[in-house]
DRENFIVEX-306290 format. One record per residue (C-alpha): x, y, z; residue in one letter. Coordinates in steps of 0.05 Angstrom, whole numbers, always signed. Layout:
N
<r><px>X</px><py>Y</py><pz>Z</pz><residuo>a</residuo></r>
...
! end
This chain:
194
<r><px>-982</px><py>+293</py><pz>+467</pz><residuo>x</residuo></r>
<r><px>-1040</px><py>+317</py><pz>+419</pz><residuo>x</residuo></r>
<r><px>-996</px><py>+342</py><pz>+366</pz><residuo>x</residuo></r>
<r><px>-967</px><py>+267</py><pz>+376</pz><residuo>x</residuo></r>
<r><px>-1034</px><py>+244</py><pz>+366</pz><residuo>x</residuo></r>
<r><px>-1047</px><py>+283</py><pz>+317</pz><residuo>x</residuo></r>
<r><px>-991</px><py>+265</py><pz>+279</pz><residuo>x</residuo></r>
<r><px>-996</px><py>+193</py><pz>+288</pz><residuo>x</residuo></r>
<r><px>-1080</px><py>+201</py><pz>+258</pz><residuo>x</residuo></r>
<r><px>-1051</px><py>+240</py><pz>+204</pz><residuo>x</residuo></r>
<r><px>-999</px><py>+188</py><pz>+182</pz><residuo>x</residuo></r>
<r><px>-1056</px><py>+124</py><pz>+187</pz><residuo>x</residuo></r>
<r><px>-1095</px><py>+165</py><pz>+146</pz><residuo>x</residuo></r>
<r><px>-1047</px><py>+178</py><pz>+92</pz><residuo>x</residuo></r>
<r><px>-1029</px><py>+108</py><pz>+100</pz><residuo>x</residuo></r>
<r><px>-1096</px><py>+96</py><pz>+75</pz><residuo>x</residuo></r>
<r><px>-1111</px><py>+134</py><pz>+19</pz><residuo>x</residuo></r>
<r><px>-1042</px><py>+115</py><pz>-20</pz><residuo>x</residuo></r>
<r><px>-1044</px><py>+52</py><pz>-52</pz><residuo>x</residuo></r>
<r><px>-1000</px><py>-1</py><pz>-15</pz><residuo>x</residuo></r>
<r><px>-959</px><py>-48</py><pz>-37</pz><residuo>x</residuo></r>
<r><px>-989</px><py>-106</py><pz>-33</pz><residuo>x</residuo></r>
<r><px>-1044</px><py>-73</py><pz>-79</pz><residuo>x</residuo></r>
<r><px>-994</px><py>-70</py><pz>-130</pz><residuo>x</residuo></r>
<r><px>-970</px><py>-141</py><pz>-124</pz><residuo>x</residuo></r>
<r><px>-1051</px><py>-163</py><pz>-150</pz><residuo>x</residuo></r>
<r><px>-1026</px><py>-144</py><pz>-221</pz><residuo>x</residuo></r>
<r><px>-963</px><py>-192</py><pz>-214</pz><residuo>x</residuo></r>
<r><px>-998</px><py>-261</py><pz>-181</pz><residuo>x</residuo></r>
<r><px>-1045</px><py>-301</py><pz>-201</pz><residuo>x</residuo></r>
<r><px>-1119</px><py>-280</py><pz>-169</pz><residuo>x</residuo></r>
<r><px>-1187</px><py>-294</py><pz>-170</pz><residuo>x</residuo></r>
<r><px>-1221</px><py>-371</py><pz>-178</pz><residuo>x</residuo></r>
<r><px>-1144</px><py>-394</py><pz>-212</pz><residuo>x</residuo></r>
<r><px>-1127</px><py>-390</py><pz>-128</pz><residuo>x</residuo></r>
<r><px>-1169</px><py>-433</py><pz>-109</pz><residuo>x</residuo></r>
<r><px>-1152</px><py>-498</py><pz>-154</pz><residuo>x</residuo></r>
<r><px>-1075</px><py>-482</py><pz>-145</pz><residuo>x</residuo></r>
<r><px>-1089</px><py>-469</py><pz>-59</pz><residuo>x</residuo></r>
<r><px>-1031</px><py>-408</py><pz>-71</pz><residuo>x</residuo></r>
<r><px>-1039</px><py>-331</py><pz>-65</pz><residuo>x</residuo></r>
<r><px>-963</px><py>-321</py><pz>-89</pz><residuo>x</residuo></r>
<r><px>-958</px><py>-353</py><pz>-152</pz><residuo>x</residuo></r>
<r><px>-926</px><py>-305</py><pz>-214</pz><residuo>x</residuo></r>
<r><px>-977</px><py>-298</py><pz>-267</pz><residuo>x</residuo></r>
<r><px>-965</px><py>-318</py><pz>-344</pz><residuo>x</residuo></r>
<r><px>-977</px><py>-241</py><pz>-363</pz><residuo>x</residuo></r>
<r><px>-929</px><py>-213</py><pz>-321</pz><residuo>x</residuo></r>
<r><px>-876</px><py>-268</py><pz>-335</pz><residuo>x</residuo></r>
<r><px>-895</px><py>-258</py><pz>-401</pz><residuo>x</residuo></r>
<r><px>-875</px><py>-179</py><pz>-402</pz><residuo>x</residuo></r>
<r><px>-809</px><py>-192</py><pz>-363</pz><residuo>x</residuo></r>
<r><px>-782</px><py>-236</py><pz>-425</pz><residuo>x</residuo></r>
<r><px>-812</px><py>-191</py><pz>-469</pz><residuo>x</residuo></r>
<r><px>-776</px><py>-134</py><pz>-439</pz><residuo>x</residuo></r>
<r><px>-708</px><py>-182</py><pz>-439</pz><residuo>x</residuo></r>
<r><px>-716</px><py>-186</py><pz>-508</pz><residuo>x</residuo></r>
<r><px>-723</px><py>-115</py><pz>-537</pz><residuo>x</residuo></r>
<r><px>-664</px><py>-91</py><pz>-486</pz><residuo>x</residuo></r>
<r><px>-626</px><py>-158</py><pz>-517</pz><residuo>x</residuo></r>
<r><px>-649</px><py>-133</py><pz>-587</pz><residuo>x</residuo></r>
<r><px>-619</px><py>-65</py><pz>-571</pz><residuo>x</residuo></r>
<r><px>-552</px><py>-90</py><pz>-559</pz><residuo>x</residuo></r>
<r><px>-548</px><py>-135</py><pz>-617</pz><residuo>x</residuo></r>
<r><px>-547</px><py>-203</py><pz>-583</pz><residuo>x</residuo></r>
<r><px>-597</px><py>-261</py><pz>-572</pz><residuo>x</residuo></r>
<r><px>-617</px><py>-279</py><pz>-506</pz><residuo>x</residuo></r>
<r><px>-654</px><py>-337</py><pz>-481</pz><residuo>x</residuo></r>
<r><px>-700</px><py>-331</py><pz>-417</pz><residuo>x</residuo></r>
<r><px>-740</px><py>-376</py><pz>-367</pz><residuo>x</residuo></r>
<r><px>-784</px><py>-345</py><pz>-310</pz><residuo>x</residuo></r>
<r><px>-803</px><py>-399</py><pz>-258</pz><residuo>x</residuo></r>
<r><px>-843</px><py>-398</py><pz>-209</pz><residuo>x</residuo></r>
<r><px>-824</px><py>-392</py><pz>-127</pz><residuo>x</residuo></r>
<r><px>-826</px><py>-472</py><pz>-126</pz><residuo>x</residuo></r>
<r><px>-790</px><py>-478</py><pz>-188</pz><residuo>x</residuo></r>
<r><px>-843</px><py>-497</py><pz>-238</pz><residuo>x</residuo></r>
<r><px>-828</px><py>-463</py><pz>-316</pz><residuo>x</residuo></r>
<r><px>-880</px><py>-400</py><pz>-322</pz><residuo>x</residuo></r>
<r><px>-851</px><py>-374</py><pz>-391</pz><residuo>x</residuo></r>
<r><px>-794</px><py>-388</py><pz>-431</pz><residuo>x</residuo></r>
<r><px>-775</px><py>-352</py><pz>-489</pz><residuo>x</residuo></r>
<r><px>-713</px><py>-360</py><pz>-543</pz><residuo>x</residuo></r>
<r><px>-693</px><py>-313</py><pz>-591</pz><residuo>x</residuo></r>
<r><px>-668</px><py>-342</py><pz>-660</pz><residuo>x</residuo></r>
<r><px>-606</px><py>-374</py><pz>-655</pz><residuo>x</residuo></r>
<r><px>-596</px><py>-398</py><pz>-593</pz><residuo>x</residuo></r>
<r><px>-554</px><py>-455</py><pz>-585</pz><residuo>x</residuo></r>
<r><px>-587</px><py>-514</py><pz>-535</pz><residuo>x</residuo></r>
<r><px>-537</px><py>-484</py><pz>-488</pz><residuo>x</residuo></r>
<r><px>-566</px><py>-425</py><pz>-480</pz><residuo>x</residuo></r>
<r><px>-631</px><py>-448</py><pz>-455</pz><residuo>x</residuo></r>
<r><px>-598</px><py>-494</py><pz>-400</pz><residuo>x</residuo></r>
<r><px>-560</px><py>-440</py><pz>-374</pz><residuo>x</residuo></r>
<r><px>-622</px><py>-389</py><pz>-375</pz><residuo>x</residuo></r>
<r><px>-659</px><py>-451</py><pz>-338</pz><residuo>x</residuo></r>
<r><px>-596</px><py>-468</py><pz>-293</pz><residuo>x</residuo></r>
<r><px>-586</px><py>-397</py><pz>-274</pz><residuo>x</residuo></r>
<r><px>-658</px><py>-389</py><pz>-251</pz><residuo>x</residuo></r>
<r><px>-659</px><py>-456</py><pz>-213</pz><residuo>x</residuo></r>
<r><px>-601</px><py>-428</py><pz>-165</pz><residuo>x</residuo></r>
<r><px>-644</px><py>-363</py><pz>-153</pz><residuo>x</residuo></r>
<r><px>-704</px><py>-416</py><pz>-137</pz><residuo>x</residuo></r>
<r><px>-657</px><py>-460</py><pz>-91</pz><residuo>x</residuo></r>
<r><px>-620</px><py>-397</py><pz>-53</pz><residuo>x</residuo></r>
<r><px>-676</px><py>-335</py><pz>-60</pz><residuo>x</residuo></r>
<r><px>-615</px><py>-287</py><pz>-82</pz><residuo>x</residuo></r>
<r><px>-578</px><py>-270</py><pz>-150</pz><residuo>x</residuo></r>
<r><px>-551</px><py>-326</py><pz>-184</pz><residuo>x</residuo></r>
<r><px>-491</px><py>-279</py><pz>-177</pz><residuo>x</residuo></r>
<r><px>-481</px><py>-288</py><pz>-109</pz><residuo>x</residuo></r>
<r><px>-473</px><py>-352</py><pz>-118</pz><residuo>x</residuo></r>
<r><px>-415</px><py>-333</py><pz>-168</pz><residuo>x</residuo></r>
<r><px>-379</px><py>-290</py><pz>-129</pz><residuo>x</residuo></r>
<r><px>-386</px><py>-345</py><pz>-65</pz><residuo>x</residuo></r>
<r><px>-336</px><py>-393</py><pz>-115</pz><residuo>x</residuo></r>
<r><px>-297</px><py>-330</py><pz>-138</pz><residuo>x</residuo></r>
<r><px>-283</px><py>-310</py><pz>-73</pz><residuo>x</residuo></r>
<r><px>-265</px><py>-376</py><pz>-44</pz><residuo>x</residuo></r>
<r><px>-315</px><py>-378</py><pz>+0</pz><residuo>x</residuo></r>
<r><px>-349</px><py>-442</py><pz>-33</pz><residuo>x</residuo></r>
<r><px>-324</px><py>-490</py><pz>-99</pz><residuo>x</residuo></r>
<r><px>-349</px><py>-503</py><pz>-157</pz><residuo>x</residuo></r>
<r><px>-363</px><py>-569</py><pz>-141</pz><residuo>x</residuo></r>
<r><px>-406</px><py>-561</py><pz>-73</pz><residuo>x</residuo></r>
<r><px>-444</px><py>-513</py><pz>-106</pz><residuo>x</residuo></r>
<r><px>-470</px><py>-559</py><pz>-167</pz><residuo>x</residuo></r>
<r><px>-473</px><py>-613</py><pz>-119</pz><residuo>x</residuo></r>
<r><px>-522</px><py>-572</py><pz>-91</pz><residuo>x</residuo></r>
<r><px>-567</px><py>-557</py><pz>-158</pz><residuo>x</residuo></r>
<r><px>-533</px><py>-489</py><pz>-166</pz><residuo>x</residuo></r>
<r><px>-500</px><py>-459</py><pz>-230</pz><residuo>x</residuo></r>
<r><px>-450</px><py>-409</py><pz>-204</pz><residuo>x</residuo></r>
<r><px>-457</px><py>-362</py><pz>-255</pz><residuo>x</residuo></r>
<r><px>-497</px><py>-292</py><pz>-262</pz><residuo>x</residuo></r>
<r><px>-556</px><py>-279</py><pz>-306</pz><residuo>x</residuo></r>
<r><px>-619</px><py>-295</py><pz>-261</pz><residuo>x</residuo></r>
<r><px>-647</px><py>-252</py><pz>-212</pz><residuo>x</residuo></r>
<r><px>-707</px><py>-261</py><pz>-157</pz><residuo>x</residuo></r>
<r><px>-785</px><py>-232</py><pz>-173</pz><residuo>x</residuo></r>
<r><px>-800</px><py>-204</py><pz>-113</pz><residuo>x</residuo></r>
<r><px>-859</px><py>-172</py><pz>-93</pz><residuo>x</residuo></r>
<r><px>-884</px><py>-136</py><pz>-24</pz><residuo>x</residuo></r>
<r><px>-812</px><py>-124</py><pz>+1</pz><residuo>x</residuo></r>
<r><px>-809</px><py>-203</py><pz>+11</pz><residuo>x</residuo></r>
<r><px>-844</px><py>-236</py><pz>-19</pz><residuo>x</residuo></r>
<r><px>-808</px><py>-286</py><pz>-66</pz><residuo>x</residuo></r>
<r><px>-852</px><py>-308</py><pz>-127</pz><residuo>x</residuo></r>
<r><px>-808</px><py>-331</py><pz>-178</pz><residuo>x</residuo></r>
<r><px>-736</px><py>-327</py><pz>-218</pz><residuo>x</residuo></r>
<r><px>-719</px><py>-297</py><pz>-284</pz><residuo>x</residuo></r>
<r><px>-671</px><py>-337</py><pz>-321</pz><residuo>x</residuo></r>
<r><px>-622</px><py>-312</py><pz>-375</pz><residuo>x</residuo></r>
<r><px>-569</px><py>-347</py><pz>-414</pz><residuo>x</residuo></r>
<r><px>-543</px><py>-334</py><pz>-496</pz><residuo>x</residuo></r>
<r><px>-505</px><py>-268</py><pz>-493</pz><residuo>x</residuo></r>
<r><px>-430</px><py>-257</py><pz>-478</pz><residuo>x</residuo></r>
<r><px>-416</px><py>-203</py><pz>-421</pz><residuo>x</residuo></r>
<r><px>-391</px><py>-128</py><pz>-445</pz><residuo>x</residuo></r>
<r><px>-392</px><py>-108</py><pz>-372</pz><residuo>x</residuo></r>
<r><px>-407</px><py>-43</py><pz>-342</pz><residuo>x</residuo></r>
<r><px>-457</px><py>-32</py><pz>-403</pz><residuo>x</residuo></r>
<r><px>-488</px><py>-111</py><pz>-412</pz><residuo>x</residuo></r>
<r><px>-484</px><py>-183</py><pz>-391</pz><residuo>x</residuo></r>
<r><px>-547</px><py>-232</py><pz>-385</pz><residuo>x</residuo></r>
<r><px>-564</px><py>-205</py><pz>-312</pz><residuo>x</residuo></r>
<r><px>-560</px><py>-140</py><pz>-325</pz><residuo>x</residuo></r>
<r><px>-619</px><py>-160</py><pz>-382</pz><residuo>x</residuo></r>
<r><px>-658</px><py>-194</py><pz>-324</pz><residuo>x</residuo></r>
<r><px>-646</px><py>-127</py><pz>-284</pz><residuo>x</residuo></r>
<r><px>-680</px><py>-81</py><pz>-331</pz><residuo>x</residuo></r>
<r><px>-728</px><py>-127</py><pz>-345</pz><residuo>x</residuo></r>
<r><px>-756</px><py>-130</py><pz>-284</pz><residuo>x</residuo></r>
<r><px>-748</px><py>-58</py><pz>-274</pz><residuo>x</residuo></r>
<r><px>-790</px><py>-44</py><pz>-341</pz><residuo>x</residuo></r>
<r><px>-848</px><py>-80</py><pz>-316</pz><residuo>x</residuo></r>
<r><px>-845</px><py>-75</py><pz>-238</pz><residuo>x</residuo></r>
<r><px>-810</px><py>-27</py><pz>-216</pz><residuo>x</residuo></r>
<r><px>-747</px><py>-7</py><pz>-180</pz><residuo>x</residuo></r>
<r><px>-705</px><py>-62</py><pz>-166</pz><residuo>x</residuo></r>
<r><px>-649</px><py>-70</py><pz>-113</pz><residuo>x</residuo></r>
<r><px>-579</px><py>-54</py><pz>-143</pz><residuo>x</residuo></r>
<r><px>-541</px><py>-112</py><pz>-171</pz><residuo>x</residuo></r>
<r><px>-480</px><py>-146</py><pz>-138</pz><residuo>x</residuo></r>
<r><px>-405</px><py>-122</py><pz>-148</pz><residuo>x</residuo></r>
<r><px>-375</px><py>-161</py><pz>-189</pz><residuo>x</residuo></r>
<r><px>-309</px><py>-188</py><pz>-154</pz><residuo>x</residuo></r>
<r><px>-249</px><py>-214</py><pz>-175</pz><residuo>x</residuo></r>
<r><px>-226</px><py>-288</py><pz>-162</pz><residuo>x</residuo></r>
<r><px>-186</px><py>-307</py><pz>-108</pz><residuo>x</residuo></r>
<r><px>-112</px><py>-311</py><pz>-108</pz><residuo>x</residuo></r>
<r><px>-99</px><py>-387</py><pz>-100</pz><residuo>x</residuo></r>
<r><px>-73</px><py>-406</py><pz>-32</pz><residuo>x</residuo></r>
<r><px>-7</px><py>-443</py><pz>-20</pz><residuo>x</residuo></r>
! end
């Protein structure tokens, strides 16, 4: 029972003296006297939406495409938008529609995709619901769970494993915070039924 004890001191302890999570999430919100006019410890900050597209870009500029790309905050509100030269109109709605469905359903814009690809949902319900069932936006996350935004990316065609719009968002967001969770299969679409 002592070595338990032990143990169990040691761990709290350690605990302690490694920075946590949440300590890491200061440099991604918006803190200080800014919380107390917007009554919201969550909200993304401009810098750190700000090095996301950044990072969207020089990845995009890599590949030889353009990209366009919107970060919004968790209730939806623009943050950043960014688009390179030569982006059609089109390419900014999508970035902004894409990131809107990661807003309305906290998960990949993809999953939303593969929902209507798999028959599981239509087209239809899904826009009637505000969603663009498409991939290219992608949830910020911070703390494990905490939701404070969506990054947004529309303007490039797909050269899948190696590229596509989300897979900009994904490294991204890995480039300036850290691991993020793996992204979605892509599936194939549905036989039609009879």
């Amino acid at each position: 029972m002592k070595l338990y004890a032990a143990l169990l001191a040691a761990a709290a302890a350690a605990a302690l003296a490694t920075p946590s999570r949440a300590d890491d999430s200061d440099k991604f919100v918006v803190r200080g006297d800014a919380t107390k006019v917007i009554m919201e410890q969550n909200q993304i900050n401009v810098a750190t939406a700000e090095a996301i597209s950044k990072a969207c870009v020089e990845e995009a500029v890599k590949q030889g495409v353009r990209v366009s790309i919107v970060v919004y905050d968790q209730f939806g509100e623009p943050v950043y938008m960014y688009r390179m030269d030569g982006q059609a109109k089109v390419a900014i709605e999508t970035a902004m529609m894409k990131a809107r469905t990661v807003v309305n359903t906290r998960q990949p814009s993809k999953a939303t995709m593969n929902q209507v690809l798999t028959g599981r949902s239509s087209e239809a319900r899904q826009i009637s619901f505000g969603n663009f069932p498409n991939s290219g936006a992608l949830p910020i996350i911070v703390n494990g769970n905490q939701f404070i935004g969506a990054v947004g990316v529309g303007g490039s065609a797909p050269a899948l494993p190696e590229w596509s719009d989300e897979i900009c968002a994904h490294r991204a967001l890995t480039k300036v915070m850290g691991p993020q969770p793996a992204l979605l299969p892509d599936v194939q679409p549905s036989a039609p039924t009879r």
